[in-house]
C-alpha positions in Angstrom: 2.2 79.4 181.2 4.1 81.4 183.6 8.1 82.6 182.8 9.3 79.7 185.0 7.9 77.2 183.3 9.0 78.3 179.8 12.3 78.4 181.3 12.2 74.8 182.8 10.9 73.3 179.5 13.6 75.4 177.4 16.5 74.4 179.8 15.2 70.9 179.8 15.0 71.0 175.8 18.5 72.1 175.6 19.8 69.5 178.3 17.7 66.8 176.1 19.9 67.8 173.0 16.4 68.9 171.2 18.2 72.7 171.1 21.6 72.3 169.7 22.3 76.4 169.7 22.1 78.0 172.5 22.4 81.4 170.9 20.0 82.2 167.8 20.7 85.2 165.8 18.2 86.3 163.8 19.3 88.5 160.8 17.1 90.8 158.7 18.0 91.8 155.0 16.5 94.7 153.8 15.7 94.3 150.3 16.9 97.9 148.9 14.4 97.2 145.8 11.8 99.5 147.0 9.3 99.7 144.2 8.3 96.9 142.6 5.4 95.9 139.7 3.8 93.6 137.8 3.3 94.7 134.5 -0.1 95.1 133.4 -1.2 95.4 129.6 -1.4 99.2 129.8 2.0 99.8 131.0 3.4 98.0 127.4 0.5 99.8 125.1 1.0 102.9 122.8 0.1 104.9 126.0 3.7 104.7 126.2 4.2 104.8 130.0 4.7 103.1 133.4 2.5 103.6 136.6 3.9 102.9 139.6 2.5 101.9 143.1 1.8 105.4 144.5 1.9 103.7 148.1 5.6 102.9 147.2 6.8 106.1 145.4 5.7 108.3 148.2 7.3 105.7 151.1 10.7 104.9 149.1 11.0 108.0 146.1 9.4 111.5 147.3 11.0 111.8 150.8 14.5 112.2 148.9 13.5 114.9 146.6 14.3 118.7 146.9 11.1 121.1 146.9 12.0 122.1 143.3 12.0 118.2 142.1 9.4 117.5 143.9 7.0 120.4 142.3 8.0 119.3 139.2 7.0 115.9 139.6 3.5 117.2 141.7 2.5 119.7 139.4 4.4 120.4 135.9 2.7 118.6 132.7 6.1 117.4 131.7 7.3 115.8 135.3 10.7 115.7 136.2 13.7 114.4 133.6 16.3 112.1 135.2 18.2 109.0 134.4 17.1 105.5 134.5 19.7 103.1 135.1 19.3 99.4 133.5 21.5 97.4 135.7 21.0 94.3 134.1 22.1 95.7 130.6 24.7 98.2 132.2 22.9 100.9 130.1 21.2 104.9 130.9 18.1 106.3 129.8 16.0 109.2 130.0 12.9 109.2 131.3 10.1 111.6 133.0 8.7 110.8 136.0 5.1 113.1 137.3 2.3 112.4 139.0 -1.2 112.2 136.9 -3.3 114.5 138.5 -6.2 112.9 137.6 -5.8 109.8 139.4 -2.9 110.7 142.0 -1.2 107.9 140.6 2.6 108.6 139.4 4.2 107.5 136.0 7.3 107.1 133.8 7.1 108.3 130.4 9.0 110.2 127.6 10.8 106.9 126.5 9.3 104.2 128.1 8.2 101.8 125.3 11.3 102.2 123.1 14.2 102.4 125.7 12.7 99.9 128.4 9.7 97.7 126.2 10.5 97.2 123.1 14.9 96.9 124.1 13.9 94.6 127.0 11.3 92.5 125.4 8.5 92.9 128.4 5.5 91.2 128.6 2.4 91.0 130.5 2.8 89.7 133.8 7.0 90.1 134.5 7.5 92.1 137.4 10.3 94.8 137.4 11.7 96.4 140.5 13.1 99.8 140.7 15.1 101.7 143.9 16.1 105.8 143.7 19.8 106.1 144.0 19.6 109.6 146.1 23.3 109.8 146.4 24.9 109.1 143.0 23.2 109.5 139.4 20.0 110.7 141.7 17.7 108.7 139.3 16.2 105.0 139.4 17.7 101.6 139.1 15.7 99.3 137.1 15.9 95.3 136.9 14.1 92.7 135.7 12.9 90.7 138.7 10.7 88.0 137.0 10.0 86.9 133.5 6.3 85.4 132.7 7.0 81.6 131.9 7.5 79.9 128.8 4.4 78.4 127.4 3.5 75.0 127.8 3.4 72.0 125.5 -0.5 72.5 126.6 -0.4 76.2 125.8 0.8 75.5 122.7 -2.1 73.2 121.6 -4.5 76.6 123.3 -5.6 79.3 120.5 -4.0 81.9 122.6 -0.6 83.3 120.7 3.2 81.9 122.0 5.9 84.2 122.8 9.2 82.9 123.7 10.1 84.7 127.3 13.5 85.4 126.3 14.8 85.9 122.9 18.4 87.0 121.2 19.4 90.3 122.1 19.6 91.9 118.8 22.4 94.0 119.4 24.3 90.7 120.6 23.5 89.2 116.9 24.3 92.4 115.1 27.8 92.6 117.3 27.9 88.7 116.1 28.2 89.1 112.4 30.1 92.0 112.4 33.2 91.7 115.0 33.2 88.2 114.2 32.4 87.8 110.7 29.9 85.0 110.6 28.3 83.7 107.6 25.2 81.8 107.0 26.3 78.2 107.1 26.5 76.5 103.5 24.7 73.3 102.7 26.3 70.2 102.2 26.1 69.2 98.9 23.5 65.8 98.1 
């Protein structure tokens, strides 16, 4: 179809009504949640660390670091140390972030299971998202993008073991009973 007759058919679409705009804006949002992963069963083991999409780290992560950082990271056994920002939970932790040389893969470690695990509850199969803040703290963000789903009535009847997808936050519970003194409730009597 040649130019003319797309423009007859689009002037003849707007002049039908079938076209109500005659401007369209299209709008792109960049998503600034540059690293994202679904977590496996060996990123929550006693291995105690996460590995990252090595496509992503070196598009979105390695361009921002100096040549000191980023030797660290390349070639030291103990990576380079930075802050890890829950923005969910408003809290900081410290983690170390290398490549393994072995696989050219790269990983968080030093406190992964007990600071981001065990605290968060994560399971098999929620997907986290992570972006490097290059101009403030000069670590990563970290967020909870998807939770696994809550078993079934069906998986209940299964063998396979339940876990509630999200449970109390114990530090909610403990700030609970003490701040506002709660009790166990008392029986009535028969």
């Amino acid at each position: 179809m040649t130019m003319i007759k797309r423009k007859r058919k689009d002037r003849a679409r707007e002049e039908d009504g079938d076209h109500d705009d005659l401007l369209e804006l299209k709008l792109s949002r960049r998503d600034p949640w540059t690293v994202k992963k679904k977590l496996t069963e060996s990123d929550l083991n006693h291995l105690n660390r996460l590995i990252l999409p090595s496509d992503q780290v070196e598009k979105h992560v390695l361009p921002f670091f100096n040549p000191e950082e980023l030797n660290r990271v390349l070639q030291s056994e103990n990576g380079f140390e930075f802050t890890v920002k829950d923005v969910d939970q408003d809290t900081n932790h410290l983690l170390s972030f290398r490549r393994v040389k072995s696989t050219r893969s790269y990983k968080l470690g030093l406190n992964w299971i007990s600071q981001f695990v065990k605290r968060r509850r994560l399971q098999k199969g929620d997907v986290i998202e992570m972006l490097w803040d290059n101009y403030g703290s000069r670590g990563f963000y970290f967020s909870v993008l998807e939770r696994t789903d809550v078993p079934t009535a069906d998986h209940v009847n299964s063998n396979e073991p339940v876990v509630a997808a999200t449970l109390p936050d114990p530090d909610l519970c403990d700030i609970a009973r003490t701040d506002l003194q709660l009790r166990q409730p008392i029986p009535p009597e028969p």
